[in-house]
MDTraj code that builds the backbone (N, CA, C; nanometers):
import mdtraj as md
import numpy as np

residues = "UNK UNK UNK UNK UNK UNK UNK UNK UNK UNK UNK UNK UNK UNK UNK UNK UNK UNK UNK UNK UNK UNK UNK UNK UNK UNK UNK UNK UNK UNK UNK UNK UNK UNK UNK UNK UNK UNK UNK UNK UNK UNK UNK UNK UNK UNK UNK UNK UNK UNK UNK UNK UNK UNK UNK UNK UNK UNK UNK UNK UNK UNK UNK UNK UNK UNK UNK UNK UNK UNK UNK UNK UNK UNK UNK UNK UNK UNK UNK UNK UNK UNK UNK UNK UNK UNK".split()
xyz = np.array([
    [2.8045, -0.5343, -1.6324],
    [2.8362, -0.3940, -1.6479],
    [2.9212, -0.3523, -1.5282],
    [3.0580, -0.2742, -1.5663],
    [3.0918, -0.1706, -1.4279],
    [3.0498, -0.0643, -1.4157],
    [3.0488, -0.0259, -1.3362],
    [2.9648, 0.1355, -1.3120],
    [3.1254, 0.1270, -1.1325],
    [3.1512, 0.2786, -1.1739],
    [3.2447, 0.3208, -1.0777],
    [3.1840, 0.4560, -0.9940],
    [3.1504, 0.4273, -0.8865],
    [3.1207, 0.5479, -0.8351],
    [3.1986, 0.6177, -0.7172],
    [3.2090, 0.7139, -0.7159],
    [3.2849, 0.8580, -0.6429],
    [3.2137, 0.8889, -0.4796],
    [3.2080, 0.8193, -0.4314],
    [3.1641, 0.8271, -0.3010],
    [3.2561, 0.8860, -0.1712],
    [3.2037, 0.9836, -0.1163],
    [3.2478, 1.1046, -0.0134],
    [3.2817, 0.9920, 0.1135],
    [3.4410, 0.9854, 0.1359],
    [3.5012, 0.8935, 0.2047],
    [3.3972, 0.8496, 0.3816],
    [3.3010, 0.9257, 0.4092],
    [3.2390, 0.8854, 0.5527],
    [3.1046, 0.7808, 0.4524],
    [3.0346, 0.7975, 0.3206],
    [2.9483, 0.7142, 0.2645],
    [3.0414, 0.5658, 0.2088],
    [3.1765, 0.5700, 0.1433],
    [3.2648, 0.4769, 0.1292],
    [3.2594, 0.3499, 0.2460],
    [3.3379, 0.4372, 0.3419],
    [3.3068, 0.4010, 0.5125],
    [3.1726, 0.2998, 0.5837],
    [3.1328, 0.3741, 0.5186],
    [2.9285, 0.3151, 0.5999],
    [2.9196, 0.2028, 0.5136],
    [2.9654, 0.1761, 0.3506],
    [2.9073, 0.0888, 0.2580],
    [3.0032, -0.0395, 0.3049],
    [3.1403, -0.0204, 0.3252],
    [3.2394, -0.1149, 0.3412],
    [3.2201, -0.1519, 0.4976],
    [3.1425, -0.1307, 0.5772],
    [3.1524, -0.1594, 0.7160],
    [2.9728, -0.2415, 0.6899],
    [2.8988, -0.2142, 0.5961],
    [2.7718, -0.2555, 0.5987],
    [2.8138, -0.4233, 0.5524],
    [2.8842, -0.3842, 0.4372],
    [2.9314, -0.5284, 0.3444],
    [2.9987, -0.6348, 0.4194],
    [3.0642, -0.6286, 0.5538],
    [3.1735, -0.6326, 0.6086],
    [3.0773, -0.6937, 0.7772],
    [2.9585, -0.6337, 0.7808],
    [2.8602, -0.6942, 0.8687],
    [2.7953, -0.7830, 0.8154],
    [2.7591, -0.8408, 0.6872],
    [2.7176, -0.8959, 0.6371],
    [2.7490, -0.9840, 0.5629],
    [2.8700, -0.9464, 0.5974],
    [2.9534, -1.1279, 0.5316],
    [2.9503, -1.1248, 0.3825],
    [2.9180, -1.0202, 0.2345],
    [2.9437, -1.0161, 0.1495],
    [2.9929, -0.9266, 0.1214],
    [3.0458, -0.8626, -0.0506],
    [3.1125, -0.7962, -0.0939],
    [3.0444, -0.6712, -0.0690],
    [3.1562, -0.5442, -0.1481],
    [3.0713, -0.4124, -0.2019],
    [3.0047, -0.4718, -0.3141],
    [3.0545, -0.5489, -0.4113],
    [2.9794, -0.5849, -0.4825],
    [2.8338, -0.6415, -0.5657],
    [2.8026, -0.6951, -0.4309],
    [2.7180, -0.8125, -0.3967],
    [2.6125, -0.6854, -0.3255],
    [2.6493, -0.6542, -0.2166],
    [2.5766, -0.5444, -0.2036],
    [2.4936, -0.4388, -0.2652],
    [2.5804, -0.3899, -0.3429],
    [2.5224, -0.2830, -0.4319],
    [2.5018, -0.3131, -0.5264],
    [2.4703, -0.4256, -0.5832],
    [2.4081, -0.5215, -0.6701],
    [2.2889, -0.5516, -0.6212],
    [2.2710, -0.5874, -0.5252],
    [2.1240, -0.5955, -0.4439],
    [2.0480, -0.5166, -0.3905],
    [2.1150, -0.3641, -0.3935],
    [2.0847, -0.2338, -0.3199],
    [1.9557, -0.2486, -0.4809],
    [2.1118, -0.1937, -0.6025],
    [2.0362, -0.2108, -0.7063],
    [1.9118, -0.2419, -0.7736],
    [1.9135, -0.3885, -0.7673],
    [1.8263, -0.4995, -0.8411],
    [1.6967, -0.4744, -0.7693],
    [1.6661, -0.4503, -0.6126],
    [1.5730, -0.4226, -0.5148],
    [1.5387, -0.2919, -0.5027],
    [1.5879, -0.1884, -0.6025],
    [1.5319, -0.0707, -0.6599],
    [1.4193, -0.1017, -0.7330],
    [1.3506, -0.0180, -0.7209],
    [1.1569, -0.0608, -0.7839],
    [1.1834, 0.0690, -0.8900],
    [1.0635, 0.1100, -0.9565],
    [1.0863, 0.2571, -1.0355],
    [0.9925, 0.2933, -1.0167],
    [0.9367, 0.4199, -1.0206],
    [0.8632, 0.4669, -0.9469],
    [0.7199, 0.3988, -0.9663],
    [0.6179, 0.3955, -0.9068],
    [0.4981, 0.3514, -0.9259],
    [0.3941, 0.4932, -1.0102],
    [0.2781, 0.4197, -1.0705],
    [0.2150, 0.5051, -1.1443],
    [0.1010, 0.5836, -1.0234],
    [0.1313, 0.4777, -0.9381],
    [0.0298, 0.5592, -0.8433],
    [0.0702, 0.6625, -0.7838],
    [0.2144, 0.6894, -0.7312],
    [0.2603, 0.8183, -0.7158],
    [0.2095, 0.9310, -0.8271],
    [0.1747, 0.9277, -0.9520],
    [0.1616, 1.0205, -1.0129],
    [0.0232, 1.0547, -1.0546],
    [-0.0357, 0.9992, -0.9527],
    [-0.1811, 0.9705, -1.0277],
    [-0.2696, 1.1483, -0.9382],
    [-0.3312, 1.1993, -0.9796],
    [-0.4043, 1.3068, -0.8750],
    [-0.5058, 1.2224, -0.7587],
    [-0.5048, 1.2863, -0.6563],
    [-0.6265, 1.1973, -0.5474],
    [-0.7201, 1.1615, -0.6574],
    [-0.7862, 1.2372, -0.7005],
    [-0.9152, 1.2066, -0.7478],
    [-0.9386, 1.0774, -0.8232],
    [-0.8294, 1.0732, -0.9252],
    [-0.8167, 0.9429, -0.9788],
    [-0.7653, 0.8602, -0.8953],
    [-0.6690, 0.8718, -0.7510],
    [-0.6575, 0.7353, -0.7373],
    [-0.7585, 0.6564, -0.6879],
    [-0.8521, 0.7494, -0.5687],
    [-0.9615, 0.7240, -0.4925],
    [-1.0541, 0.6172, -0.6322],
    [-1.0516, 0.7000, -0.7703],
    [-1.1503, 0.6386, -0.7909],
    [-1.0989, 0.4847, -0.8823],
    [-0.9712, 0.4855, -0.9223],
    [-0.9265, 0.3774, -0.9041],
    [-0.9325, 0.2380, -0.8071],
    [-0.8944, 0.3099, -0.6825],
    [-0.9627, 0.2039, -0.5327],
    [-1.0734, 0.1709, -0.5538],
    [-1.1491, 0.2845, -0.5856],
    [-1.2891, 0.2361, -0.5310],
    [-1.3540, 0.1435, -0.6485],
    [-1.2748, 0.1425, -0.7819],
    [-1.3505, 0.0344, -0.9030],
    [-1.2137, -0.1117, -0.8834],
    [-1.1213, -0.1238, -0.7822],
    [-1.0867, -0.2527, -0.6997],
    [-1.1556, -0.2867, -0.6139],
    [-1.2020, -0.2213, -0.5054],
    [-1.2943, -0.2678, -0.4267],
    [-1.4310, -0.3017, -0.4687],
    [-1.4927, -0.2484, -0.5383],
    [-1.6006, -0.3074, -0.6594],
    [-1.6108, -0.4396, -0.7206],
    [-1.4695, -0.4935, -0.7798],
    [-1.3898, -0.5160, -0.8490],
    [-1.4285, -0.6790, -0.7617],
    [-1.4295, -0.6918, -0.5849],
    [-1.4425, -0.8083, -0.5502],
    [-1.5585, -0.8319, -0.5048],
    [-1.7214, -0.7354, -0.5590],
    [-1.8259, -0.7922, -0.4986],
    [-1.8243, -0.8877, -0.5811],
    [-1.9578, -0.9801, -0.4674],
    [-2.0136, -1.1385, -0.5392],
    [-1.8885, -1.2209, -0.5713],
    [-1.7859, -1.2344, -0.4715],
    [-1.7177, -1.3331, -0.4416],
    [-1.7431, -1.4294, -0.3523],
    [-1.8562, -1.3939, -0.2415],
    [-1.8736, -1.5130, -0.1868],
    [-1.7724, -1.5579, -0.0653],
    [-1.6758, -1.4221, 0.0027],
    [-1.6053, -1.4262, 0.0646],
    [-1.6394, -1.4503, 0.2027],
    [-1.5357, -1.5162, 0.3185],
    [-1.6497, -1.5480, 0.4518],
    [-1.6055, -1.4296, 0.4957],
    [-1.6972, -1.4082, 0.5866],
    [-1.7186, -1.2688, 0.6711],
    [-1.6032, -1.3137, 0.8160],
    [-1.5525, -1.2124, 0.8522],
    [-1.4719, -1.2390, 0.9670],
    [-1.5807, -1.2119, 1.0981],
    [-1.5585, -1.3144, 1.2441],
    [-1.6215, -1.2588, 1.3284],
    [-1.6140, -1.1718, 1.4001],
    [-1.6999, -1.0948, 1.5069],
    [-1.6682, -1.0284, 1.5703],
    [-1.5558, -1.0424, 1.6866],
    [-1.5471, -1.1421, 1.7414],
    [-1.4268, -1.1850, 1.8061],
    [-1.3006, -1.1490, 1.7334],
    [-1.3249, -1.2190, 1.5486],
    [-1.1947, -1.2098, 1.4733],
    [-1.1719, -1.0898, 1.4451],
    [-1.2173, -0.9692, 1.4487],
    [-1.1716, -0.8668, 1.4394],
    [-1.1581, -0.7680, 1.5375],
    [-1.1873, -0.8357, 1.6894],
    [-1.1326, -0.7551, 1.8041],
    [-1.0030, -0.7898, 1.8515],
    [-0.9059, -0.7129, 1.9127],
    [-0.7918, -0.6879, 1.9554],
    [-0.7719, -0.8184, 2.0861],
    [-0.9197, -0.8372, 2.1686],
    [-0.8823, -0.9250, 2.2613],
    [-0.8008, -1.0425, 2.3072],
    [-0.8960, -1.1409, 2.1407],
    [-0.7569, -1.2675, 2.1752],
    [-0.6794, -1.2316, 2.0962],
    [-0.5996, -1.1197, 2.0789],
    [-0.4743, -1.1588, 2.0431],
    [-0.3459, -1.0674, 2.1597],
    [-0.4417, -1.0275, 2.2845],
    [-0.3388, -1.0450, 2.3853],
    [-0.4337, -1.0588, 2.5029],
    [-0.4882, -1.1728, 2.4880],
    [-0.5744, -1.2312, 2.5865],
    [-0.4282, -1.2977, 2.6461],
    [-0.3036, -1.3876, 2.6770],
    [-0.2200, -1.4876, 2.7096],
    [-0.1480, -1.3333, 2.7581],
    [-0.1462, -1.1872, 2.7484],
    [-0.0456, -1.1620, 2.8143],
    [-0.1170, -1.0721, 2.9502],
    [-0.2492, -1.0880, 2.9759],
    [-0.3263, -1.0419, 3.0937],
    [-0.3426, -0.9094, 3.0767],
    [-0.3559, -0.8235, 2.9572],
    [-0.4230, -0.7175, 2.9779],
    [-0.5854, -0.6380, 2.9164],
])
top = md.Topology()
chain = top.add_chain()
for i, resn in enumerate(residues, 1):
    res = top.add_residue(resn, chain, resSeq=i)
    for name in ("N", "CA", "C"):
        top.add_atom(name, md.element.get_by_symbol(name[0]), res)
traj = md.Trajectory(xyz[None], top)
């Protein structure tokens, strides 16, 4: 498909200097701008009430898996900047 778009010569500018850092086309670009467009999610439209209670029948959702428990070490901040001394 072509699709031609009308772009205000300083957005023209920004797209052809982006394409142009990146070693591919406008084409290629805004083909990938594109394709890496999502549509909206249903969870945006959902009210709190339902999403909360959505979460909360996923989190439900993994009792009696039998999952290992992390330790207390593994979930403190320490060793993971214990090597830079603070």
């Amino acid at each position: 498909m072509i699709v031609t778009l009308n772009l205000p010569p300083a957005v023209e500018e920004a797209v052809l200097t982006e394409a142009k850092e990146k070693g591919v086309s406008v084409d290629d670009l805004v083909r990938d701008l594109v394709l890496s467009a999502r549509p909206q999610s249903e969870y945006q439209e959902l009210s709190p009430d339902e999403w909360i209670r959505r979460f909360r029948e996923w989190v439900h959702s993994h009792e009696g898996l039998d999952l290992p428990v992390l330790s207390d070490e593994a979930m403190s901040r320490d060793p993971i900047y214990a090597d830079r001394g603070l």
